[in-house]
Structure formats: C-alpha cells, structure tokens
N, C-alpha and C positions, 0 to 999 in steps of 0.2 A: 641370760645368766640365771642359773637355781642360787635365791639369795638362801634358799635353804638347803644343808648338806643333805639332808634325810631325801631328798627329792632329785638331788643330782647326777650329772654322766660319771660324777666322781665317784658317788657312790653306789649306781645300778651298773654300770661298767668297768668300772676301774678295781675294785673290791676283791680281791682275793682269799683263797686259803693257801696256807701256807704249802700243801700238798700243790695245788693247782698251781703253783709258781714254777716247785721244783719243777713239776710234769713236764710244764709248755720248756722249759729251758732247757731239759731234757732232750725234748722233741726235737728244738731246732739246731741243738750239736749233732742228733743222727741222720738230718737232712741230708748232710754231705760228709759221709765218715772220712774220706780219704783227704779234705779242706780240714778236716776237725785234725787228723792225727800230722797234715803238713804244717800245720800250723798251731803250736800250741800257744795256750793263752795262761798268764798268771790265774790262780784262783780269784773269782768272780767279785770276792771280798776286795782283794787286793787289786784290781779292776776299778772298783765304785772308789775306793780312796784316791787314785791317780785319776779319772775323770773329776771327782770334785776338785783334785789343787789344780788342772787345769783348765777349767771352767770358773775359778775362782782368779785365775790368776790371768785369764780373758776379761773376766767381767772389771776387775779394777783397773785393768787400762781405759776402762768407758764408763769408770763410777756407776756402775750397774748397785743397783740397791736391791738387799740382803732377798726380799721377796721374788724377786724377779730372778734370780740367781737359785733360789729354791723352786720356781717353775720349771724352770731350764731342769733342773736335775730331776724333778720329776719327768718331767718329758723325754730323757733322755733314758729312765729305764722302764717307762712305759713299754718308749719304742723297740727297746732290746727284746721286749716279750713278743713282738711281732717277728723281728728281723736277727736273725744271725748275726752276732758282732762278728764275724768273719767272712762277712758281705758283704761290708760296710769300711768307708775310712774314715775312721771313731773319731779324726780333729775336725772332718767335715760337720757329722754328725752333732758334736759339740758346739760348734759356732751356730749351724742352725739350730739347736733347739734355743738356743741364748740369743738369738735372733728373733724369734718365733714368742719367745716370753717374754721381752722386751716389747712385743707389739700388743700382746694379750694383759701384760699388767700398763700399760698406757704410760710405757715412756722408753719409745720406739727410739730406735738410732739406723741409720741409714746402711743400708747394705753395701756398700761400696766401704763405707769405714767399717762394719764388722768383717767385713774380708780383710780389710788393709789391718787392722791390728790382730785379727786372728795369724795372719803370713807371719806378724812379726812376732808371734807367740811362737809358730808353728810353721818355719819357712819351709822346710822342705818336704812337708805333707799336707798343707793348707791350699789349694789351687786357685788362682790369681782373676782365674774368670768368674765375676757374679752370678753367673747363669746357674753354676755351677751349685751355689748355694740357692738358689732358687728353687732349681730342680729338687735338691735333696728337700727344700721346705713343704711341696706341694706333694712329697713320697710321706715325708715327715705326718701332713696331716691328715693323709688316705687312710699310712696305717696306724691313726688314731680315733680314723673315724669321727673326725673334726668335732671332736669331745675336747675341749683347749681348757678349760674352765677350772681352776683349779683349788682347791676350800685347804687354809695352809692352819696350822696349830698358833697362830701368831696371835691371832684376832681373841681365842679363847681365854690364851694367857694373860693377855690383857683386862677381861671382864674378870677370871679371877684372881686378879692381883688386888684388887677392891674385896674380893670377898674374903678372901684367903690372908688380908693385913698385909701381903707381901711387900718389903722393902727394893728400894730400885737396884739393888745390887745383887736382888734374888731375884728381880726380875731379870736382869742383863743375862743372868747365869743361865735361867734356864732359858731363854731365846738362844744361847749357844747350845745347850743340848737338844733346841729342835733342828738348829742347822746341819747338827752332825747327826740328826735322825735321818736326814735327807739322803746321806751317805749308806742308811742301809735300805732294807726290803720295806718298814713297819708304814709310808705314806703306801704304801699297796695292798697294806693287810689289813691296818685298821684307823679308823677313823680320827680325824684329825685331834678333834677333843682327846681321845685318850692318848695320844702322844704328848700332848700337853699337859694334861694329869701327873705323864710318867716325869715329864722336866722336872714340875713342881716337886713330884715325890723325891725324886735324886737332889735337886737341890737345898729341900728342905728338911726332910725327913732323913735321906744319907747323908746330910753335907760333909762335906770333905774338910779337913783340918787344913788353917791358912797356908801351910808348908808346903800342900801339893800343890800349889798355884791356881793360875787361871784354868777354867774350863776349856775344852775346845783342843786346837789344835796340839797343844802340849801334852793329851792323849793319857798321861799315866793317873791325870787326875781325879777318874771316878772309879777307881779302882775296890771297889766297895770291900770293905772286911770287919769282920771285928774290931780292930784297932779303930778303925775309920770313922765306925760307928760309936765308939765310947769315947773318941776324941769329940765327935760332935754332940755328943749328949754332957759329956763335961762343959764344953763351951756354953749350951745351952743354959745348962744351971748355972752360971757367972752373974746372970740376971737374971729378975723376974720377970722384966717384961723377954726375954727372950724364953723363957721358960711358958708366959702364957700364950706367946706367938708359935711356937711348935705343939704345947699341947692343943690351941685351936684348931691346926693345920690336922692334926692328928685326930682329932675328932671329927673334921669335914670326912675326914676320910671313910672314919668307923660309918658316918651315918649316909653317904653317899651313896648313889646308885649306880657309881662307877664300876664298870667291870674289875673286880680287883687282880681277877686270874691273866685277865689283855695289860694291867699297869705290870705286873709281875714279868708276865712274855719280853715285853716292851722291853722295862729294865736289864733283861738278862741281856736283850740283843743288843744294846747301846755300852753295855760293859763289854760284851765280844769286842763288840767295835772297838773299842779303846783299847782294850788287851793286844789286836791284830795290827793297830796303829800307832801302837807303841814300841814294835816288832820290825816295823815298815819302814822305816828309814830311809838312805839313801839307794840302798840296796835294792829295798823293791821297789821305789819311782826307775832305778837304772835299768830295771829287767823289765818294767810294763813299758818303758819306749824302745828298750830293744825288740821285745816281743813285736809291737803294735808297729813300728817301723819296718821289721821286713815283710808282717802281713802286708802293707799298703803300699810299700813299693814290688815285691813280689808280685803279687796279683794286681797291680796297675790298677788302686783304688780311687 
C-alpha cells in the first residue's frame, strides 16, 4: 500500500480529466449502438444517486462503516469506466464491489451473508449462487488492474480540523459532504485533499442557515445563494469568537497553496448534486429500477 497519495495507483492510474471521463463513457455506449438505443438508461447523475441508496441500504444490513461504503462506491465507478453498465447486472456489481471493499478496508463479511442480504435487498436480481459473486469479484479486479488501494478525503479532514479550529459539528457536516462527493465524478478528478478543502469551504465559509437542516441526504441544504451567504455572515458576527473562527478559516484559505480554481469546480459539482437530488425523488429511484430491471431480466444478466 502507497501510504503516500502522491505515489499511488490512485493517483498514476485512477486520475482523470474531466474530458477523458466524458471520452471513455462515450466510447463504451457506442460499443453496442443497438443494446445502447434497446435499452435506455436514466441520466448517469441519476444513476450514481440510485446506486448510492442502494449500496447504502446493503451496507447497513451488515453495519458496514461509512469508509468502507465509500470504497465500494468508488470501485463501482471505476469499474463502469472499464465496462458498460448495459453488460452488467448493476445489483451484482454493487454487492461485489461492497464485498471487495469490505476485504480491502479489513473488515471482511463472508460471502455467503453478502449474497443472503443482498437477495433480500434485491430478490429478484440478486442470484442465489456465490459463485456468482465470485466470478463478478475476480472480473471486478482484472478490470481494475488489481489497483484496490484507495486514499479517501476522511483522513485530511481530520488533521485540518486541529488547524482550521474546526468545531465537532463542522466536522460531522463536512464528512457528510465528502460522502455525497462519493456520489459524483470529483474522487476521479481530483485529489482527495482538495475534496476536503471543498467540505470545509461549504461548511464553513457557505454555511447554510439552521433552517435548511441537516446536510446530506435532505439534499436542498447546500443550496448556496446570496441569501445563504448573508444568513451565514450574520450568524457569524453574533459572536466574536465565531467571527475570529471564520475570519481564520478565511485566511487559511487566502494564504494556502490549495488550488483555489479545483475548490471552485468541486463546489459547483456537489451543488449540481443537490440541485439534481432534490429533483429525485420517488419518481426517479421508480424509473432507475424500472429501467435497470428490464435491462437485467431482458438480457438474462
């Protein structure tokens, strides 16, 4: 294992441009025009939202912890950059990569129970023989090029929670918006550190007024605006110690050698996020298992 990221498969292999993502995903819808136009798929966005509740909602029948659950979802869109999600039966895929990161962050659960509670997440596209899962784990790590290794935003948050004065309830906050980073493209674009910079920035720098609630799944939370921002700058001057805890943060920032234009990208795409998963509802979890259930009984996935 590279205990440094600068040296890693995460980051000599896994690192993309945002062009180079579109390309390859591009490439592998025109593999098989005539599987592409028989089978449509929700928008890709709307995709990674329905694989995360399902993959989240795997992992807490087996108390999978918050890392290990952020593996899995990276490995699961690794692997879409190899493979056609219309080659694939996406519940399979999902239970092994949450299989696979389960063994790689070392707190493995036996495969016979990640089938048995995967069925009962997902009875009538989950198949009942382990083998089954096996195979997919050893397809799983061919086309990753047995690169497992993965450097998460968690670790950074933590060293600058000491530097940055952060409070444990700006820390909570922004560990939720690296979970929901997980849900877009930015663990493929850019380096774990500056997803973590962006948490911090959105949590502290935009904070959102106590009205819009929790972070995370409730979605309309980081809705950043004017208003948003002048509610949090009002709050801020209530106190002086909160007033010198923002201007420090604000000044880490000024003097920082953090890429300010990658914190910028970052933010925009984590507010997409929310904007599209605010939008998402019942409606689109009902249309991505329509969709993905007559791919994988159609084509006998």
């Amino acid at each position: 294992m590279a205990a440094n990221y600068w040296a890693s498969s995460q980051r000599l292999h896994w690192q993309m441009s945002r062009a180079k993502l579109a390309e390859t995903r591009r490439a592998l819808d025109a593999m098989d025009e005539k599987v592409f136009q028989d089978f449509p798929l929700p928008h890709y966005r709307l995709l990674s939202i329905y694989f995360n509740q399902q993959l989240i909602r795997l992992g807490r029948r087996m108390q999978t912890r918050q890392q290990a659950l952020a593996t899995a979802q990276l490995y699961v869109r690794r692997f879409y950059t190899k493979v056609a999600i219309r080659d694939t039966n996406p519940y399979l895929v999902l239970a092994t990569c949450l299989y696979l990161a389960l063994k790689i962050e070392e707190c493995p659960q036996h495969i016979r129970i990640v089938v048995n509670e995967a069925r009962t997440c997902w009875p009538e596209y989950m198949p009942a023989d382990t083998a089954k899962l096996a195979e997919c784990e050893f397809w799983l790590i061919s086309e990753m090029n047995s690169f497992l290794i993965v450097h998460h935003p968690y670790r950074t948050l933590r060293e600058l929670k000491i530097t940055l004065k952060l409070t444990d309830s700006e820390e909570e906050t922004a560990s939720q918006v690296i979970n929901d980073s997980c849900v877009t493209d930015l663990p493929l674009l850019y380096p774990p550190h500056v997803i973590a910079v962006t948490a911090i920035f959105l949590t502290v720098v935009l904070k959102p007024s106590s009205s819009m609630g929790a972070f995370g799944s409730s979605v309309s939370n980081l809705r950043v605006s004017s208003a948003a921002a002048a509610a949090a700058a009002a709050a801020a001057a209530n106190t002086m110690n909160a007033q010198e805890r923002l201007q420090h943060v604000v000044n880490w920032f000024a003097n920082s050698k953090v890429d300010m234009e990658a914190i910028i990208d970052c933010t925009q795409e984590i507010i997409s996020l929310y904007e599209v998963w605010e939008s998402y509802s019942a409606t689109g979890e009902k249309s991505c298992r329509e969709m993905l259930g007559r791919l994988v009984k159609q084509r006998g996935l």
